[in-house]
Chimera marker file (.cmm) of the C-alpha trace (Angstrom):
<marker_set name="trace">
<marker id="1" x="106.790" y="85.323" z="132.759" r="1" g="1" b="0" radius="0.5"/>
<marker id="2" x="107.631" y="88.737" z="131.861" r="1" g="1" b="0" radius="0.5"/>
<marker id="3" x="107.026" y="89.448" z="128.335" r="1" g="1" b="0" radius="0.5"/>
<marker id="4" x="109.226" y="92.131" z="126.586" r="1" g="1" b="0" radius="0.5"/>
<marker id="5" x="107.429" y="95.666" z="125.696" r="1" g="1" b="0" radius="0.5"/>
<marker id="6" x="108.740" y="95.841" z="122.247" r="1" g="1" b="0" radius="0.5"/>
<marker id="7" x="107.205" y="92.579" z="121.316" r="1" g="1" b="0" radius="0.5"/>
<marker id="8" x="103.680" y="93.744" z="122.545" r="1" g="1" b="0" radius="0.5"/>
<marker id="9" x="101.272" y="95.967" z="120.576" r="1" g="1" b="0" radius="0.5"/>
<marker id="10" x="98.314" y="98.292" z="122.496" r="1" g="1" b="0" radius="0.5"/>
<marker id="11" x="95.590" y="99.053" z="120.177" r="1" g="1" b="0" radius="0.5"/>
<marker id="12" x="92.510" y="101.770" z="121.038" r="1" g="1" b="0" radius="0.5"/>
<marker id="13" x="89.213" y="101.746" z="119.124" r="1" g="1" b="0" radius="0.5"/>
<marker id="14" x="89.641" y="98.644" z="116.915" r="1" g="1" b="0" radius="0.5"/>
<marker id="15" x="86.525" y="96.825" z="116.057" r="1" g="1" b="0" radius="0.5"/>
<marker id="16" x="83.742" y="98.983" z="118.318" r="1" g="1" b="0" radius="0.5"/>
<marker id="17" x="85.461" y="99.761" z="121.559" r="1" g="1" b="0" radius="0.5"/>
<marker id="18" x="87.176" y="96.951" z="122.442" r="1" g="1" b="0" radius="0.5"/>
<marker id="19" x="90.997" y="97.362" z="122.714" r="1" g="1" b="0" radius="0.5"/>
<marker id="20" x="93.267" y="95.192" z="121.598" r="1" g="1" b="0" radius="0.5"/>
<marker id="21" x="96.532" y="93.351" z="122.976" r="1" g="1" b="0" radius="0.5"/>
<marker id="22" x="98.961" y="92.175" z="120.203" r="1" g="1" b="0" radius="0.5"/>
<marker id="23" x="101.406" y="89.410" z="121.620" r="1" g="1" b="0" radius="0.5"/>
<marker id="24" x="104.177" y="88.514" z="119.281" r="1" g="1" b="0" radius="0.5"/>
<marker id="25" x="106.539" y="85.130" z="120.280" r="1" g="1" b="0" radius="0.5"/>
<marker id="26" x="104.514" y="85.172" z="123.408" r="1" g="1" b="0" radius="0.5"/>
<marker id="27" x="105.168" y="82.283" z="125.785" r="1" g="1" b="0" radius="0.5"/>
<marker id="28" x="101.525" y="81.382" z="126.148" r="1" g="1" b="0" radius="0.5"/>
<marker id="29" x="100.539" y="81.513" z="122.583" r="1" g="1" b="0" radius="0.5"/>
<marker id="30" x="100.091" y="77.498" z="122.678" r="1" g="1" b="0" radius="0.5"/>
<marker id="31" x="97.873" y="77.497" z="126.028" r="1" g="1" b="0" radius="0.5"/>
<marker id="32" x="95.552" y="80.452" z="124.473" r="1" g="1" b="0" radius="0.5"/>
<marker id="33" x="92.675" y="78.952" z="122.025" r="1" g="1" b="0" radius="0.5"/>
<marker id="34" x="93.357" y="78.883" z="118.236" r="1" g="1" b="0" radius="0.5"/>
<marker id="35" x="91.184" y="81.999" z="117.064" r="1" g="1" b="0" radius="0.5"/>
<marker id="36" x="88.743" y="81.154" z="114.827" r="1" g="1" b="0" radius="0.5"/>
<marker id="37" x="86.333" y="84.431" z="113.831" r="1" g="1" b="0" radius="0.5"/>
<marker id="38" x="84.947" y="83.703" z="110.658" r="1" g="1" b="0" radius="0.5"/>
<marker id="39" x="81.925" y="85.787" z="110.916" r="1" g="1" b="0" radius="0.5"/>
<marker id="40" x="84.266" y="88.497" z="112.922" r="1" g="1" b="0" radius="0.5"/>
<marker id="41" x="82.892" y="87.485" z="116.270" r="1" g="1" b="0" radius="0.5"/>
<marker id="42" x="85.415" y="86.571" z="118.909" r="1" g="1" b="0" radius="0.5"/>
<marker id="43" x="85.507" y="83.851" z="121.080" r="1" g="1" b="0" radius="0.5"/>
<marker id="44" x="85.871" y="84.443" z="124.832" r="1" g="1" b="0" radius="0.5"/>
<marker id="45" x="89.157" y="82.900" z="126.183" r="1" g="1" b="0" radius="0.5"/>
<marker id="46" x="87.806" y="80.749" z="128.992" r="1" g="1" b="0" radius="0.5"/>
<marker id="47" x="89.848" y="80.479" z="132.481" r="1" g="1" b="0" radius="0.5"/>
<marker id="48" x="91.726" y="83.545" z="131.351" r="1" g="1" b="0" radius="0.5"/>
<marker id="49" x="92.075" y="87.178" z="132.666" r="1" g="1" b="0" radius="0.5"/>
<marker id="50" x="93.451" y="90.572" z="131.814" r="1" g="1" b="0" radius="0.5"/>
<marker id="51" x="94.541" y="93.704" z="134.550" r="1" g="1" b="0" radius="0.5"/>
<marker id="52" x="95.765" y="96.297" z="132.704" r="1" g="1" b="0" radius="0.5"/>
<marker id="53" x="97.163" y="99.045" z="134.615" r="1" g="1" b="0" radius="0.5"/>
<marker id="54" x="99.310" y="102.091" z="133.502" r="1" g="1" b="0" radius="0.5"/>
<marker id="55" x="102.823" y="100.553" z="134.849" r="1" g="1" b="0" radius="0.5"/>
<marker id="56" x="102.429" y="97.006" z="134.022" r="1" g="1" b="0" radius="0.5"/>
<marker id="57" x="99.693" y="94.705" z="132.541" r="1" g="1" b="0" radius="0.5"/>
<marker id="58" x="99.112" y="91.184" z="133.694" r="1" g="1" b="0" radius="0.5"/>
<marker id="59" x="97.507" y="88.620" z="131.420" r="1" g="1" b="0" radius="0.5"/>
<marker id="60" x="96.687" y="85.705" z="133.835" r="1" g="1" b="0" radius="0.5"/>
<marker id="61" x="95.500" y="81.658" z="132.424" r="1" g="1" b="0" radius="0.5"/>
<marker id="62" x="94.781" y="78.921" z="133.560" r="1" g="1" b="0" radius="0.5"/>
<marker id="63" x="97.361" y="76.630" z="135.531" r="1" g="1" b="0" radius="0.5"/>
<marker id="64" x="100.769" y="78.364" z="135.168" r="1" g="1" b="0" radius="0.5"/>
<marker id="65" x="100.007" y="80.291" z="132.268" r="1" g="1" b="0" radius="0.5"/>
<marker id="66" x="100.317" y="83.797" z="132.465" r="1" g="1" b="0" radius="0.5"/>
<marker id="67" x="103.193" y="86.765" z="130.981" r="1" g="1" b="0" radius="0.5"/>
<marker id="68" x="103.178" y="90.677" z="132.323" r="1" g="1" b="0" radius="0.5"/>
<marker id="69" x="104.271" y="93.207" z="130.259" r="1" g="1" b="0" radius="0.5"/>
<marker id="70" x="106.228" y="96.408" z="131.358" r="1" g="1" b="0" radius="0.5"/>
<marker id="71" x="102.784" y="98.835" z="129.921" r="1" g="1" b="0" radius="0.5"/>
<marker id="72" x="104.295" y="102.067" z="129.721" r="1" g="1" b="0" radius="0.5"/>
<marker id="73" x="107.419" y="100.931" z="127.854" r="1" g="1" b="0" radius="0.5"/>
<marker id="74" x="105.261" y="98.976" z="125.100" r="1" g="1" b="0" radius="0.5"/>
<marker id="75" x="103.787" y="101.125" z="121.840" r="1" g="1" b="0" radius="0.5"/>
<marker id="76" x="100.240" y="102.320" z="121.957" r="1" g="1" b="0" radius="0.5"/>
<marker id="77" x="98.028" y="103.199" z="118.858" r="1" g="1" b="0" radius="0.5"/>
<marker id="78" x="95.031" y="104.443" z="117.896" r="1" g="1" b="0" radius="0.5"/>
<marker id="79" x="93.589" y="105.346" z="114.452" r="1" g="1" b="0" radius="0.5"/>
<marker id="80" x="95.434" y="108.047" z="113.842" r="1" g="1" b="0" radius="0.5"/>
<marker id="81" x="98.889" y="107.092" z="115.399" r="1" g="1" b="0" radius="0.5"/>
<marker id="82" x="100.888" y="106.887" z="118.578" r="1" g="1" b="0" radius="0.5"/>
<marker id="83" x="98.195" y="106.742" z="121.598" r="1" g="1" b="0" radius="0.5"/>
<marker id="84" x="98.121" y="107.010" z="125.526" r="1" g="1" b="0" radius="0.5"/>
<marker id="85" x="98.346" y="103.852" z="127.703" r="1" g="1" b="0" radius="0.5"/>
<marker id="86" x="95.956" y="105.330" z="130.230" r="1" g="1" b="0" radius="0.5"/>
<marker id="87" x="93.478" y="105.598" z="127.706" r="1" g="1" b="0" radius="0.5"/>
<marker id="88" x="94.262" y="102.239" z="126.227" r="1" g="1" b="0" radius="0.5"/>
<marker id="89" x="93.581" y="101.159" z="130.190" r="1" g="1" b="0" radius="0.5"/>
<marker id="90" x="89.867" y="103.085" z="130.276" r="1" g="1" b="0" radius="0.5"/>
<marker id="91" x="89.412" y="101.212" z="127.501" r="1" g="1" b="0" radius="0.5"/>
<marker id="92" x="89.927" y="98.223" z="128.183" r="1" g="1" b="0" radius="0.5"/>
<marker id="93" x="87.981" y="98.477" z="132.186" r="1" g="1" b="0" radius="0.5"/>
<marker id="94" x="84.915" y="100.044" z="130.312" r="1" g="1" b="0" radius="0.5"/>
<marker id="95" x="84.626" y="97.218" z="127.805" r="1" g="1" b="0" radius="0.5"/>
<marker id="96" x="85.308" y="94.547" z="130.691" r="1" g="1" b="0" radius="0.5"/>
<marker id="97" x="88.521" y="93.453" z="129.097" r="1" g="1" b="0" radius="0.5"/>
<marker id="98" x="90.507" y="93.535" z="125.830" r="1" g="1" b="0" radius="0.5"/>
<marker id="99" x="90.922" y="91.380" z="123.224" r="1" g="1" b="0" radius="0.5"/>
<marker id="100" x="94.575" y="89.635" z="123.223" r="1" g="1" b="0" radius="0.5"/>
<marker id="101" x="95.956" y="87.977" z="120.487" r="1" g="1" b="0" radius="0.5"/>
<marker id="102" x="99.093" y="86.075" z="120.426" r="1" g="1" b="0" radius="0.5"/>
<marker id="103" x="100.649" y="85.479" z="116.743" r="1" g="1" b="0" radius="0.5"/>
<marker id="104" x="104.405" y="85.177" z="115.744" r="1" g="1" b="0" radius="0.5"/>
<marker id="105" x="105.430" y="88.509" z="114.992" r="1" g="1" b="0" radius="0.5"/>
<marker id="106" x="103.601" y="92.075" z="115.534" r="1" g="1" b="0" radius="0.5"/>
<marker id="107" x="102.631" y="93.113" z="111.608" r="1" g="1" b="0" radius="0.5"/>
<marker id="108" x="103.916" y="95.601" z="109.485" r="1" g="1" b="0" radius="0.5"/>
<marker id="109" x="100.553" y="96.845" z="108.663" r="1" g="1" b="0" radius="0.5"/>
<marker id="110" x="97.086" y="95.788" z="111.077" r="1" g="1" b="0" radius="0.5"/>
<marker id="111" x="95.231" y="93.718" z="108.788" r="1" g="1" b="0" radius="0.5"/>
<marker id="112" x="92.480" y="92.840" z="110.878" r="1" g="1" b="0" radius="0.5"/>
<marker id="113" x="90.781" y="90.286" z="108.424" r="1" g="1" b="0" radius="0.5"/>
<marker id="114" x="93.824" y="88.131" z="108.285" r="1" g="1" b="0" radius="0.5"/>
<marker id="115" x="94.721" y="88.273" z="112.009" r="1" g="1" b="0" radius="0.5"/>
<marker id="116" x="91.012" y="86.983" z="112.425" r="1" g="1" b="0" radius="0.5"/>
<marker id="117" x="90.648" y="85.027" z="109.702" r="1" g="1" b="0" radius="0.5"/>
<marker id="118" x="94.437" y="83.583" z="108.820" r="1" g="1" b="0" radius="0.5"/>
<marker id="119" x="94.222" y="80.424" z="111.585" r="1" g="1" b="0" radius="0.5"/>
<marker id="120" x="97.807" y="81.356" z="112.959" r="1" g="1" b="0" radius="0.5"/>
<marker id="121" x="96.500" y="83.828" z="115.569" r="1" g="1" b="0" radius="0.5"/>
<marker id="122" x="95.806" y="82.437" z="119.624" r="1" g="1" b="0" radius="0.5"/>
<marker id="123" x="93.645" y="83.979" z="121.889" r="1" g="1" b="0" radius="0.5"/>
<marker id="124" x="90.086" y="85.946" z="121.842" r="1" g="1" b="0" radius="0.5"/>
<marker id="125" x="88.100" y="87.941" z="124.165" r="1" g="1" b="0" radius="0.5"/>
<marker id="126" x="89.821" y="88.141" z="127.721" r="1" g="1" b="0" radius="0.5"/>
<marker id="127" x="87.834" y="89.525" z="130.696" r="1" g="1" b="0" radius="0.5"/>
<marker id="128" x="89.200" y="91.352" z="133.228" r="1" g="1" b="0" radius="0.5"/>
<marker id="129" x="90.197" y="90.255" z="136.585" r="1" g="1" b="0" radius="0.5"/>
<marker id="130" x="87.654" y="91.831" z="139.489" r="1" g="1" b="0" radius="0.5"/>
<link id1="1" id2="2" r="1" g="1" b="0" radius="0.2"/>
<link id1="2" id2="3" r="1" g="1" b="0" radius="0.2"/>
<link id1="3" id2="4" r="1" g="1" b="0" radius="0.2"/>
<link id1="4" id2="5" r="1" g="1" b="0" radius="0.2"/>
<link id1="5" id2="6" r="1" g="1" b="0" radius="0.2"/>
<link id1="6" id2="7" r="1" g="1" b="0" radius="0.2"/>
<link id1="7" id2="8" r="1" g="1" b="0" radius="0.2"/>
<link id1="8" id2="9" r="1" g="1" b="0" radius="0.2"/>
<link id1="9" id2="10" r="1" g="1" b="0" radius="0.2"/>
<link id1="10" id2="11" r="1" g="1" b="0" radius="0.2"/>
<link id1="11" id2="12" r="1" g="1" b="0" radius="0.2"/>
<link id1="12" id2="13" r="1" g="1" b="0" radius="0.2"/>
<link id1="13" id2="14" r="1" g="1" b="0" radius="0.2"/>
<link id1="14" id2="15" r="1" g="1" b="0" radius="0.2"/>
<link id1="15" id2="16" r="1" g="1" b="0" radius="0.2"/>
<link id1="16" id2="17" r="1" g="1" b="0" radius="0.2"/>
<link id1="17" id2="18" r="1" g="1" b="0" radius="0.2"/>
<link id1="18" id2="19" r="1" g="1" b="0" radius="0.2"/>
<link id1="19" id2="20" r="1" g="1" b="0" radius="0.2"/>
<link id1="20" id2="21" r="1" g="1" b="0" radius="0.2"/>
<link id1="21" id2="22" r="1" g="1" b="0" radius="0.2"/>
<link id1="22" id2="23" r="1" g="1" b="0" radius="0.2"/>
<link id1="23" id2="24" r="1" g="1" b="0" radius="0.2"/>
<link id1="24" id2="25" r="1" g="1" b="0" radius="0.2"/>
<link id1="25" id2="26" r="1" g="1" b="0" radius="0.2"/>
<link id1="26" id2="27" r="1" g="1" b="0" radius="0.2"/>
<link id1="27" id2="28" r="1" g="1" b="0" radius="0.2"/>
<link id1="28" id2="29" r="1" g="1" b="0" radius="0.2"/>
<link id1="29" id2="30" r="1" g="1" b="0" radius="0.2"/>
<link id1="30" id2="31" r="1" g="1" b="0" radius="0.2"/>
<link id1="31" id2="32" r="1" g="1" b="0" radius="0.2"/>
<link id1="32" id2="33" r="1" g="1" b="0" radius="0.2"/>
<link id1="33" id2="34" r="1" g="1" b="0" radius="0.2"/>
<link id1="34" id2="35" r="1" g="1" b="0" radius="0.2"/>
<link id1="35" id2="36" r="1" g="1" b="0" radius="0.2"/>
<link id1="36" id2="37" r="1" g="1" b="0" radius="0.2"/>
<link id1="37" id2="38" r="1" g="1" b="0" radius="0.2"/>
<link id1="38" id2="39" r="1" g="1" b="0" radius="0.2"/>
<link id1="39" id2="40" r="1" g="1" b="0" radius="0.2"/>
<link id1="40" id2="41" r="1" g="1" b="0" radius="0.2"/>
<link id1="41" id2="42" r="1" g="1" b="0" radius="0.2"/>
<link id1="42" id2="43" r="1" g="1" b="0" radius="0.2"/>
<link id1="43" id2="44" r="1" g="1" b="0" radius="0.2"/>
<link id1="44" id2="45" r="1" g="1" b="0" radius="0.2"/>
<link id1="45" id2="46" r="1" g="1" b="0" radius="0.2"/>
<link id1="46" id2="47" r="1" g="1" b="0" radius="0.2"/>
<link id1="47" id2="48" r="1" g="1" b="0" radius="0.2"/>
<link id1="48" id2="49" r="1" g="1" b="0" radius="0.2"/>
<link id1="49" id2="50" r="1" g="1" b="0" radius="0.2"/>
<link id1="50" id2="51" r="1" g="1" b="0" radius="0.2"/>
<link id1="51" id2="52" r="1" g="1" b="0" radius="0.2"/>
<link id1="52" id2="53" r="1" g="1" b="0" radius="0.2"/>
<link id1="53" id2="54" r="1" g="1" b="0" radius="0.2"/>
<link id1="54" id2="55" r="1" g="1" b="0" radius="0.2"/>
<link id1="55" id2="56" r="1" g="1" b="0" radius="0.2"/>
<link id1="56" id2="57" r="1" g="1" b="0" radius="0.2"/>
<link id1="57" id2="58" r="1" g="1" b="0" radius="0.2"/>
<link id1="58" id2="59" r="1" g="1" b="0" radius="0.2"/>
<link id1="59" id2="60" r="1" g="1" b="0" radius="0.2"/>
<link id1="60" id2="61" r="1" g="1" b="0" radius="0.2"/>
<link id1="61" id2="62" r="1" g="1" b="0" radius="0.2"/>
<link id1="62" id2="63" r="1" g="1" b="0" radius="0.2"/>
<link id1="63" id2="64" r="1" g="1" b="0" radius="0.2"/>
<link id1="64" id2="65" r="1" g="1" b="0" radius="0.2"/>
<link id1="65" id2="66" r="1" g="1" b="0" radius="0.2"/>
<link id1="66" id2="67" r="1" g="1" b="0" radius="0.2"/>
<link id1="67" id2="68" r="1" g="1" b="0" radius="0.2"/>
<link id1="68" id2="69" r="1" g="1" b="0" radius="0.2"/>
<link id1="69" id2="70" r="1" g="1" b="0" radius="0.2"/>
<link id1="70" id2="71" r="1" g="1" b="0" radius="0.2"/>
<link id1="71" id2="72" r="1" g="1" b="0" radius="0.2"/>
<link id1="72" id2="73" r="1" g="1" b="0" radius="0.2"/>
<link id1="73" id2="74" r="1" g="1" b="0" radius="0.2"/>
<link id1="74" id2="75" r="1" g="1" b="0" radius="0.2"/>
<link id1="75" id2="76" r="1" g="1" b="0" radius="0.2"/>
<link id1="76" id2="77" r="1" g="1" b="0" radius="0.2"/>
<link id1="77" id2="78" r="1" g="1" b="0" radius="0.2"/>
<link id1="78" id2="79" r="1" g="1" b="0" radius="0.2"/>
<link id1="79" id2="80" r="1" g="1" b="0" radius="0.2"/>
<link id1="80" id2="81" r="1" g="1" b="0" radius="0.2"/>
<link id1="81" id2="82" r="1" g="1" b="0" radius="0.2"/>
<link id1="82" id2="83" r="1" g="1" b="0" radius="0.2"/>
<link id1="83" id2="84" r="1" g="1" b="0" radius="0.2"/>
<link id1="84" id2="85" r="1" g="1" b="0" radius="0.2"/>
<link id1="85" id2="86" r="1" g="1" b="0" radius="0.2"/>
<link id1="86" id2="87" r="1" g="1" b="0" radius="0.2"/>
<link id1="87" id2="88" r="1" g="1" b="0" radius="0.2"/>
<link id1="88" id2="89" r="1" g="1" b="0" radius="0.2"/>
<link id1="89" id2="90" r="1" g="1" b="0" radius="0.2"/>
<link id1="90" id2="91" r="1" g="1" b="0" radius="0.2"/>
<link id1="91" id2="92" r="1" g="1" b="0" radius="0.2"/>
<link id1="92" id2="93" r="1" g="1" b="0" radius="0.2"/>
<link id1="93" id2="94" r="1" g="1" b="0" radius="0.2"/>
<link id1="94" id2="95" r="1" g="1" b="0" radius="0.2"/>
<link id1="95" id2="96" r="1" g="1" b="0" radius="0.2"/>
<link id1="96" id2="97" r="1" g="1" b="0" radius="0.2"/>
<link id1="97" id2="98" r="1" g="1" b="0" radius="0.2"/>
<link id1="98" id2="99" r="1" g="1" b="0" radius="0.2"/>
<link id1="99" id2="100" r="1" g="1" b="0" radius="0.2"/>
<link id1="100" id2="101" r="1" g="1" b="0" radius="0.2"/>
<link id1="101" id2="102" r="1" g="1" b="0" radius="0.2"/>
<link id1="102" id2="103" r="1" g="1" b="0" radius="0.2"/>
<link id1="103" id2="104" r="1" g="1" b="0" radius="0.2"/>
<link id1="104" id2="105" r="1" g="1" b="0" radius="0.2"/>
<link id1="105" id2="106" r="1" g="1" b="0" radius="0.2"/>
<link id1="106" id2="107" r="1" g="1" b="0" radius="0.2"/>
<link id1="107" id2="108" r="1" g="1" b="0" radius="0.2"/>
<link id1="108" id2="109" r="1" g="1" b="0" radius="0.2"/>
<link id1="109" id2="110" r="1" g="1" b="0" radius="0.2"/>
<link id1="110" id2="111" r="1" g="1" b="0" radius="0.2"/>
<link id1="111" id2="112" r="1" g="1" b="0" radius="0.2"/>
<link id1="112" id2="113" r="1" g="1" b="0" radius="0.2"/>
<link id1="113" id2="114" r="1" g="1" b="0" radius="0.2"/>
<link id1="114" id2="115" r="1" g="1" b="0" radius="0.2"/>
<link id1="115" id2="116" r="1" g="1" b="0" radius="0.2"/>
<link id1="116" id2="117" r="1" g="1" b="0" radius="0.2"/>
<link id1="117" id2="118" r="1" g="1" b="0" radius="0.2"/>
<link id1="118" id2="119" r="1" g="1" b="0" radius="0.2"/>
<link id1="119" id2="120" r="1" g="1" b="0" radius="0.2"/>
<link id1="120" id2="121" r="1" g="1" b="0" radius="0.2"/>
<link id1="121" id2="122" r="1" g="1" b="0" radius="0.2"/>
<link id1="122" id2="123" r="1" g="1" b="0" radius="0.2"/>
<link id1="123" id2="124" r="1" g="1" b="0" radius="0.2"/>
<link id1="124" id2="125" r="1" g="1" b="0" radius="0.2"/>
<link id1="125" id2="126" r="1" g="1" b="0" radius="0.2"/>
<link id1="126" id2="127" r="1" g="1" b="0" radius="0.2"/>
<link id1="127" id2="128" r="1" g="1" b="0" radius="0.2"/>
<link id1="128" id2="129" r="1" g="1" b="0" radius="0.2"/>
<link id1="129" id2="130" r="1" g="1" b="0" radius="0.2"/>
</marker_set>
């Protein structure tokens, strides 16, 4: 299912290097796990894979789970603002996948204790597809 760009979020360099996928409304936010990270670890989202290419960037589940998201159209940030998706891409193949988290809508402001620690937020650790 395709997921619209403007209700996606890229993130570079948040928590180590491990980028981060923000899904907001996202079709498979039931199917992915209910994130639980009390002591800030995250959970690796079994059966489920990431590609993440410039262009487009597949998030694949089990059964018929799955969305891709038109990439290049979607925001990318970093620490310091507005980012590059090819970058965001490096990241995410030299950390062996991104973390992707589903919730209702993207936030105003990235509070990463409460997406982690709130209970609404879906997903965890994805690896990437090889």
């Amino acid at each position: 299912m395709l997921h619209e760009p403007e209700r996606a979020l890229f993130v570079r360099s948040v928590r180590g290097s491990t980028p981060v996928l923000l899904l907001a409304a996202a079709s498979v936010h039931d199917a992915l796990p209910a994130l639980t990270a009390p002591d800030g670890r995250v959970p690796l989202c079994t059966g489920w894979s990431i590609v993440p290419k410039l262009t487009l960037c597949a998030v694949d589940g089990p059964g018929e789970h799955g969305l891709i998201i038109p990439a290049l159209a979607a925001p990318v940030l970093d620490a310091t603002g507005p980012a590059d998706m090819a970058d965001w891409c490096t990241d995410a193949e030299q950390a062996g996948g991104a973390l992707v988290l589903s919730v209702d809508q993207l936030p105003e402001t990235l509070d990463w204790a409460h997406l982690l620690g709130s209970g609404t937020a879906h997903g965890g650790f994805v690896r990437l597809l090889t």
